[in-house]
C-alpha positions as CSV (number, residue, x, y, z in Angstrom):
1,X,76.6,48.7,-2.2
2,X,73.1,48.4,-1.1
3,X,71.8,51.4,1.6
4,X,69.6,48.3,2.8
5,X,69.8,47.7,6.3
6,X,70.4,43.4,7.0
7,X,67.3,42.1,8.0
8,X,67.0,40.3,10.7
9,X,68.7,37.1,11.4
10,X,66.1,33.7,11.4
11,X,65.6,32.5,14.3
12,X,66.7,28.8,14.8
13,X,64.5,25.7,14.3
14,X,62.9,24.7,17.3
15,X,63.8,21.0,18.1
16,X,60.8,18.6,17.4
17,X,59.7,16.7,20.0
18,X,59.0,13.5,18.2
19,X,57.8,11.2,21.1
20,X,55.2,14.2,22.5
21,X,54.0,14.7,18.3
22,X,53.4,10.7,18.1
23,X,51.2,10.5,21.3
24,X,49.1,13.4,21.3
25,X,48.3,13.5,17.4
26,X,44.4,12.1,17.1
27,X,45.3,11.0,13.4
28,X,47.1,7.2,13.0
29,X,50.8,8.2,12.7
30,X,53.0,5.8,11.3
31,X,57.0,4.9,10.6
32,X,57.1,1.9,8.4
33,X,60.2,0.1,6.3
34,X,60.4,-1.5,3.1
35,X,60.4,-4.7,4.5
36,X,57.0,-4.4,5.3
37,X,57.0,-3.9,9.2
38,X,56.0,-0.9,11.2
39,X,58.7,1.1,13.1
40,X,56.9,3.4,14.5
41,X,53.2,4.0,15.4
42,X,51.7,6.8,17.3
43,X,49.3,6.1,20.3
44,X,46.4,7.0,18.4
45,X,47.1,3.4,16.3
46,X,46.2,1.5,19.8
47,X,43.1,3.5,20.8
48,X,42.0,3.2,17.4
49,X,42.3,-0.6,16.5
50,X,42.6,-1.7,20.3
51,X,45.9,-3.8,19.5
52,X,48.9,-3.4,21.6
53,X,52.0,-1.4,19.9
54,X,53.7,-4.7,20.5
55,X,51.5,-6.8,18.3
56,X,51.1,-3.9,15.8
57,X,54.9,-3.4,15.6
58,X,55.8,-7.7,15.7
59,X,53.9,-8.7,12.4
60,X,54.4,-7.6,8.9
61,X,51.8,-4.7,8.5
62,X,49.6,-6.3,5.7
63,X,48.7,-9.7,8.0
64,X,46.2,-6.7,9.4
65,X,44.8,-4.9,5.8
66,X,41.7,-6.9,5.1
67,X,41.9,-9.6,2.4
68,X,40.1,-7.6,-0.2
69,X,42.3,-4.4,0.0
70,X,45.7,-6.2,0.3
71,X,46.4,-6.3,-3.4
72,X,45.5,-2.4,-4.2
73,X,47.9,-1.5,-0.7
74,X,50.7,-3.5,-2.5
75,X,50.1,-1.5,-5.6
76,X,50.1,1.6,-3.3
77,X,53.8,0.2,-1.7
78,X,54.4,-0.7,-5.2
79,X,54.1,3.4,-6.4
80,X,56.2,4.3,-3.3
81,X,59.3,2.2,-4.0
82,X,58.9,3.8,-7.9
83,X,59.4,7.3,-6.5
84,X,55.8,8.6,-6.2
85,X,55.8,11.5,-4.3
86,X,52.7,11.4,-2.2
87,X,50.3,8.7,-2.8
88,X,46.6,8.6,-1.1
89,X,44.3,5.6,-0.5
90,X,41.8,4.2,1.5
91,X,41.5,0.4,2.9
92,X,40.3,-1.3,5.7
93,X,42.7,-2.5,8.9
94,X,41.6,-5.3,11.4
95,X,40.6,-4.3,15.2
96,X,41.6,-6.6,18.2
97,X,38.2,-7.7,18.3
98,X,38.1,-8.6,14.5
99,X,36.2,-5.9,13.4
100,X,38.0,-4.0,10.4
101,X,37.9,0.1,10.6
102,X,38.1,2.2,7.2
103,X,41.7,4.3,6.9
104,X,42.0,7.0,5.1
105,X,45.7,7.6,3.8
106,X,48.8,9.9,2.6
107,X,51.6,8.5,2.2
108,X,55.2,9.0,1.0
109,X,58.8,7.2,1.0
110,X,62.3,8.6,1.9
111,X,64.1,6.1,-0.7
112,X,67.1,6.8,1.1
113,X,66.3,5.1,4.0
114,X,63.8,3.1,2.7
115,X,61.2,4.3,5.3
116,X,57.5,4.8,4.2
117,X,56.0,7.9,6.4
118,X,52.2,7.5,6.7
119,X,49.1,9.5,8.3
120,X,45.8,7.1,8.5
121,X,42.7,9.0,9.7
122,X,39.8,6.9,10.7
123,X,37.1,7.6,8.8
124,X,34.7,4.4,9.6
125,X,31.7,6.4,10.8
126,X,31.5,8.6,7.4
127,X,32.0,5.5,5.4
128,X,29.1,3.7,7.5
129,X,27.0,7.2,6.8
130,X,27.4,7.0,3.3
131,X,26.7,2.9,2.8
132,X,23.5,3.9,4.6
133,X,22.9,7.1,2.1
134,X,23.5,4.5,-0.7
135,X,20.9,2.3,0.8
136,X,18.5,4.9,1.2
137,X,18.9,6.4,-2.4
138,X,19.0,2.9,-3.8
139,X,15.7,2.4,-1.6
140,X,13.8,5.5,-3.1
141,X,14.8,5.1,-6.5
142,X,13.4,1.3,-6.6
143,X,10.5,2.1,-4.3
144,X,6.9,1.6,-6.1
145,X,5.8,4.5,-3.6
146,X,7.0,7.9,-4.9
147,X,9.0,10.0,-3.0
148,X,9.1,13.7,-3.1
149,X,11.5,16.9,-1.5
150,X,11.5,20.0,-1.2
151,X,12.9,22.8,1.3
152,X,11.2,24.8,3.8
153,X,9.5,26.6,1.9
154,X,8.0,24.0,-0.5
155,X,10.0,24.5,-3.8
156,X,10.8,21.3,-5.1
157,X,14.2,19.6,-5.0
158,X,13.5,15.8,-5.6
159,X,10.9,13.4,-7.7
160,X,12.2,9.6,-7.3
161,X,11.6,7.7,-10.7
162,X,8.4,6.3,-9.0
163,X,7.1,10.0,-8.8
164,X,8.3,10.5,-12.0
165,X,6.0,7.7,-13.7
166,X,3.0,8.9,-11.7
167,X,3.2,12.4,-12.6
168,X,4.2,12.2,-16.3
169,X,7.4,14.2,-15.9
170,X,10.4,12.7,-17.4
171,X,12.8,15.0,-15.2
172,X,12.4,16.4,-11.6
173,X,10.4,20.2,-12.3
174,X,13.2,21.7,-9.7
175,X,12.4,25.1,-8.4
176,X,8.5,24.4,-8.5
177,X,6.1,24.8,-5.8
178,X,5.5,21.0,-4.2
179,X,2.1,22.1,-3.5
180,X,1.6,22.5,-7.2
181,X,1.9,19.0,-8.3
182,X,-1.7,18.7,-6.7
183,X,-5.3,19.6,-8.1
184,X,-5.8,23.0,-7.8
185,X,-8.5,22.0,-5.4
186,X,-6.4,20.2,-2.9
187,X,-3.5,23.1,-3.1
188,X,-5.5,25.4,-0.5
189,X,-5.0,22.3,2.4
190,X,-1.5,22.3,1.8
191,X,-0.4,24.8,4.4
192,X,-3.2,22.9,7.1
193,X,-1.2,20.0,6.3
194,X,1.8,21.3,6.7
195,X,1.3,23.4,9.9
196,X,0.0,19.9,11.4
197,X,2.8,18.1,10.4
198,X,5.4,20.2,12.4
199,X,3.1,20.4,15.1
200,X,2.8,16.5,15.4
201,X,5.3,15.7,13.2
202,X,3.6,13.9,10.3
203,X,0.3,14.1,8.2
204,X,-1.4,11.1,6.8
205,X,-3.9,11.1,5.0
206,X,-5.6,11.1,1.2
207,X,-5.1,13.7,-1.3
208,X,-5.5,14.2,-5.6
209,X,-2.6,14.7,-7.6
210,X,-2.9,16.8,-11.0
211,X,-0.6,14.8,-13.9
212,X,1.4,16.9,-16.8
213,X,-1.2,16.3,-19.0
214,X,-3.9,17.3,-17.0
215,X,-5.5,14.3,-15.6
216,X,-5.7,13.7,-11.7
217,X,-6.0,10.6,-9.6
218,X,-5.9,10.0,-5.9
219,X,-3.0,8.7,-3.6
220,X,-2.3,7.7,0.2
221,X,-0.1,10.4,1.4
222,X,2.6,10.9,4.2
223,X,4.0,14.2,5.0
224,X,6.7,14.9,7.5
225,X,9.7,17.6,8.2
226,X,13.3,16.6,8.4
227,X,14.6,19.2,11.1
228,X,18.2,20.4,11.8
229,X,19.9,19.7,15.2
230,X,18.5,23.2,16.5
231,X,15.1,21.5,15.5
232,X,14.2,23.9,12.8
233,X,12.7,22.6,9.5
234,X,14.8,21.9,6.8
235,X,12.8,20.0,3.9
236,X,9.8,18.8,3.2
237,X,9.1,15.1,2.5
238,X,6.2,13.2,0.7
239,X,5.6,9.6,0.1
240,X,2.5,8.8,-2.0
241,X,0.9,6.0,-3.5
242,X,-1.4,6.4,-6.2
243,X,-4.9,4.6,-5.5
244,X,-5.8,4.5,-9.0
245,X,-5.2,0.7,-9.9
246,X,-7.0,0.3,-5.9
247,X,-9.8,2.4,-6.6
248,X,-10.2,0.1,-9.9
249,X,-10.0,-3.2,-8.3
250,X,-12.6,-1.9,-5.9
251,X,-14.6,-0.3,-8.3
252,X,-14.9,-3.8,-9.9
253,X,-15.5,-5.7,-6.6
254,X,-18.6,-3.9,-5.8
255,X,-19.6,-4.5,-9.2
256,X,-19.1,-8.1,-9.3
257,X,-20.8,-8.2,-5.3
258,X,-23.8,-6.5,-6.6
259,X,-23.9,-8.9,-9.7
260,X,-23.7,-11.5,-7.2
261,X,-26.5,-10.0,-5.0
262,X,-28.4,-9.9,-7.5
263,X,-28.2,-13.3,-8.7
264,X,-28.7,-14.3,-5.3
265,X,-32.0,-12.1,-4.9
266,X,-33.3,-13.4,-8.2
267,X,-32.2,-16.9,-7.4
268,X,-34.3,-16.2,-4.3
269,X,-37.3,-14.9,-5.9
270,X,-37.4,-18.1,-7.9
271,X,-37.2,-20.2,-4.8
272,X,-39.8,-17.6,-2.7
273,X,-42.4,-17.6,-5.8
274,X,-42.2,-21.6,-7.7
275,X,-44.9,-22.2,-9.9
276,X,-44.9,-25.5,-9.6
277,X,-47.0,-27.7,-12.5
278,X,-49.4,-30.3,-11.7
279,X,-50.3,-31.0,-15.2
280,X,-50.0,-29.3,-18.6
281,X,-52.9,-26.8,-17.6
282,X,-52.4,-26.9,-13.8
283,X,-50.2,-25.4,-12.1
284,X,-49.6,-24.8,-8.0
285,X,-47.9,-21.6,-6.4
286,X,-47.1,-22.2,-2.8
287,X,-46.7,-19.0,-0.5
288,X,-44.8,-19.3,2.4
289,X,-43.7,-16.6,5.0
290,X,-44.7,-13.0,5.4
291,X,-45.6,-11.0,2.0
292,X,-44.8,-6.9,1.6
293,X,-45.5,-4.9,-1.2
294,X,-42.0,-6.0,-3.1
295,X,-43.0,-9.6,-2.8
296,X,-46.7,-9.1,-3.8
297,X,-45.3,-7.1,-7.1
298,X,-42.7,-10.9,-7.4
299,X,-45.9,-13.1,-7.2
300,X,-47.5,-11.6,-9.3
301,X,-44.9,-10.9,-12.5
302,X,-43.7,-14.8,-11.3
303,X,-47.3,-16.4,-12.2
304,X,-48.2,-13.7,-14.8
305,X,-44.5,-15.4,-16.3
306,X,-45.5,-18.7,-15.8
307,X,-49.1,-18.7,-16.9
308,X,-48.3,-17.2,-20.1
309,X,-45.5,-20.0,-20.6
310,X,-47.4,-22.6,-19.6
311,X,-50.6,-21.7,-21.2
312,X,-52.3,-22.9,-17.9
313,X,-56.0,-23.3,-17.1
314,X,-56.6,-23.5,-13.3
315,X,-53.8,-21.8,-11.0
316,X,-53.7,-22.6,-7.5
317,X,-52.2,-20.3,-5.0
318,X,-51.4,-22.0,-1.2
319,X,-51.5,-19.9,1.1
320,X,-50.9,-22.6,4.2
321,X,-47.6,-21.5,5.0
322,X,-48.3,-17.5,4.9
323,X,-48.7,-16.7,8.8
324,X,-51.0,-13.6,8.8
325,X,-53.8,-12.6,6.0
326,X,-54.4,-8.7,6.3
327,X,-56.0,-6.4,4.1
328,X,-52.9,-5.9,2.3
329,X,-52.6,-9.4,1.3
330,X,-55.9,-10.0,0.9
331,X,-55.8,-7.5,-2.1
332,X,-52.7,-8.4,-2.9
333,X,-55.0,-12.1,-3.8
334,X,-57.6,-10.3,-5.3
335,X,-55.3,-8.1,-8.1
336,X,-53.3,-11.5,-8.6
337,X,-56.8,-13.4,-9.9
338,X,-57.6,-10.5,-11.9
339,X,-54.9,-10.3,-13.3
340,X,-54.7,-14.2,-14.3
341,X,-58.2,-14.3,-15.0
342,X,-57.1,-11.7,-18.5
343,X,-54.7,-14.6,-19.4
344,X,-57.9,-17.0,-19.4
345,X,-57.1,-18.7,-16.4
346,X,-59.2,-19.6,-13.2
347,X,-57.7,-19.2,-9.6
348,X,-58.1,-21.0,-6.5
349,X,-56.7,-20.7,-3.4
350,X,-56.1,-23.1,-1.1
351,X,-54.9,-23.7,2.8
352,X,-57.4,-21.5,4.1
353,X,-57.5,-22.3,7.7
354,X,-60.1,-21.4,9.9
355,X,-58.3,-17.9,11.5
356,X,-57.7,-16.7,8.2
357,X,-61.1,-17.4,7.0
358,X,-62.6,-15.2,10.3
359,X,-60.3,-12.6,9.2
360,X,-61.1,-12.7,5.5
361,X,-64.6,-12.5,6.9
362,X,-63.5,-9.6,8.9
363,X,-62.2,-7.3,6.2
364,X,-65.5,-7.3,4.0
365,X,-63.6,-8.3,0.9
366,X,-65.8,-9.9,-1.7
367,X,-64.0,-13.1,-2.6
368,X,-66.4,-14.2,-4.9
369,X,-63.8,-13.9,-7.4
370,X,-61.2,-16.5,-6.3
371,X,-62.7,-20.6,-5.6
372,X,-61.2,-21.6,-1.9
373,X,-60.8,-24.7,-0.2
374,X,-59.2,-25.5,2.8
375,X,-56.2,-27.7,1.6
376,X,-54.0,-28.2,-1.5
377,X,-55.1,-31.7,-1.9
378,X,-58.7,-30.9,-1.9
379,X,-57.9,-27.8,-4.3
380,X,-55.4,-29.8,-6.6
381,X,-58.8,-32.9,-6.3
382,X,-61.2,-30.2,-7.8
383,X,-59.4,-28.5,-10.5
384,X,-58.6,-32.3,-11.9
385,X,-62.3,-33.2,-12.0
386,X,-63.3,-31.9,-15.5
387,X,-60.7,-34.2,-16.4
388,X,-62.1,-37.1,-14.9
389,X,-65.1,-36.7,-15.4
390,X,-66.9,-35.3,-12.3
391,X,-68.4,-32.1,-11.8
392,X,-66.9,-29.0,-12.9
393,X,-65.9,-26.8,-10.1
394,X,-66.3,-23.4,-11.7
395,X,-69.9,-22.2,-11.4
């Protein structure tokens, strides 16, 4: 015989107070037979759908599963009735309002009694959580921005494909400094950037990025810390967009705008200078406006151009519509018939009114060079008369 002492005696089960278990239990508690109706339902089934235990316990328990998850809970019944132990699932139930709420189940059966016990635990808001994760993700992964992560301190956790494709990397470098993926000139703002951003809780701005192979190129950059609940910072985020194909289409704008200026200013030139012909050997330049140094160097390449050309004889420069004849212009007159007098040709100038021949007379050039007359039709009349017959003009 054994020199054990008996232990001691178990104490009896307590007696389960059912009713009490059903209403204070925060999970959805349920009693349900095989013919598809609910026997019993704890109070949590009321504050969690908002229908009476009336209406939840007076139609068959599927009029409430929504459409698309009644066949896989039939399967589920379907198990049950086989002799599966324990079966989980998760579908959606309607609310009084018509709003559907996401169960999560475990279920089993006493085939005996043909009674399915069941605990349903609402779990709506992580399901809504993760629909929104899946949105996000699918977000960043398609975005044509790249996105990139990395903790507190900067190491690097994340490269979206979009990051991927500007950096050269086929795979996220995980465990690299962040602050590495730029030029090494642009890595000693980094901390500046990111002492701003958890002071004002984001950093925009431009900065150059350093590909694999060792090319850079610039990109619009956000910064900004994702914080815990106690506020402290938890990761690092930065969206860029690379400027590169911007910078090029830019690059190319000004190009093309300062082909067009050009055009424009030699377009204008042309219209500022004409050289118009009077007959094969004849030609007219009218001057109108004010004349600088820049247009003085244009007159005289224009008619130097045009004399050439037009192998003319007598030039005739109009100076009616030029406003004010100072010394500048004056020798600016002078250098312009010397110069056409080389090609063989004779100038006259014309539209000298009777101001502009005081101030001529004023400056104590010696003119004797250049024929004048006082209009265009007298000048054009005089350098036609060897032509016709009369006197020559040149002396």
């Amino acid at each position: 015989m054994s020199s054990y002492p008996p232990g001691p005696v178990p104490a009896p089960r307590p007696a389960i107070d059912v009713e009490r278990f059903f209403a204070l239990s925060l999970d959805l508690l349920c009693i349900a037979g095989a013919d598809g109706y609910f026997k019993r339902l704890s109070a949590a089934w009321t504050r969690t759908l908002g229908h009476s235990e009336d209406v939840l316990l007076s139609l068959p328990f599927m009029e409430f599963v929504h459409p698309d998850d009644q066949p896989a809970t039939l399967e589920v019944v379907g198990q049950l009735l086989a002799g599966v132990e324990i079966v989980g699932f998760v579908n959606r139930y309607r609310c009084a309002d018509g709003s559907y709420r996401w169960l999560e189940w475990q279920s089993t059966m006493d085939l005996q009694q043909q009674l399915i016990y069941a605990t349903a635990r609402d779990i709506s808001a992580s399901k809504a959580a993760e629909s929104q994760l899946q949105l996000f993700q699918a977000l960043v992964e398609n975005a044509p921005d790249g996105f990139a992560v990395a903790d507190a301190e900067g190491m690097l956790l994340y490269l979206n494909p979009a990051f991927h494709r500007m950096l050269g990397y086929e795979t996220t470098p995980v465990g690299m400094r962040m602050a590495l993926l730029h030029t090494p000139a642009e890595q000693a703002r980094i901390p500046e950037i990111i002492r701003y951003a958890r002071e004002q809780g984001a950093w925009q701005g431009n900065m150059a990025y350093q590909r694999r192979d060792g090319t850079a190129f610039d990109a619009q950059l956000s910064v900004f810390l994702v914080r815990d609940a106690a506020g402290r910072p938890l990761a690092q985020v930065k969206i860029a967009r690379d400027l590169t194909h911007q910078q090029q289409a830019e690059q190319e704008r000004l190009a093309l705008q300062e082909e067009v200026i050009a055009s424009q200013q030699a377009a204008l030139r042309e219209l500022s200078t004409p050289l118009i012909p009077v007959t094969d050997d004849v030609v007219v330049m009218p001057l109108v406006g004010s004349i600088d140094s820049r247009r003085a160097t244009q007159i005289m390449e224009g008619l130097l151009r045009g004399v050439a050309l037009q192998q003319a004889r007598v030039v005739i420069l109009d100076i009616t519509g030029v406003p004010l004849v100072d010394t500048q212009i004056a020798n600016t007159l002078l250098q312009v018939a010397q110069a056409v007098k080389l090609l063989g040709a004779s100038v006259m100038l014309t539209g000298i009114r009777p101001e502009v021949a005081q101030t001529l007379v004023g400056l104590g050039l010696d003119l004797s060079a250049i024929t004048t007359y006082s209009t265009l039709q007298i000048g054009i009349a005089r350098a036609l008369e060897p032509r016709t017959g009369g006197a020559a003009w040149r002396r």
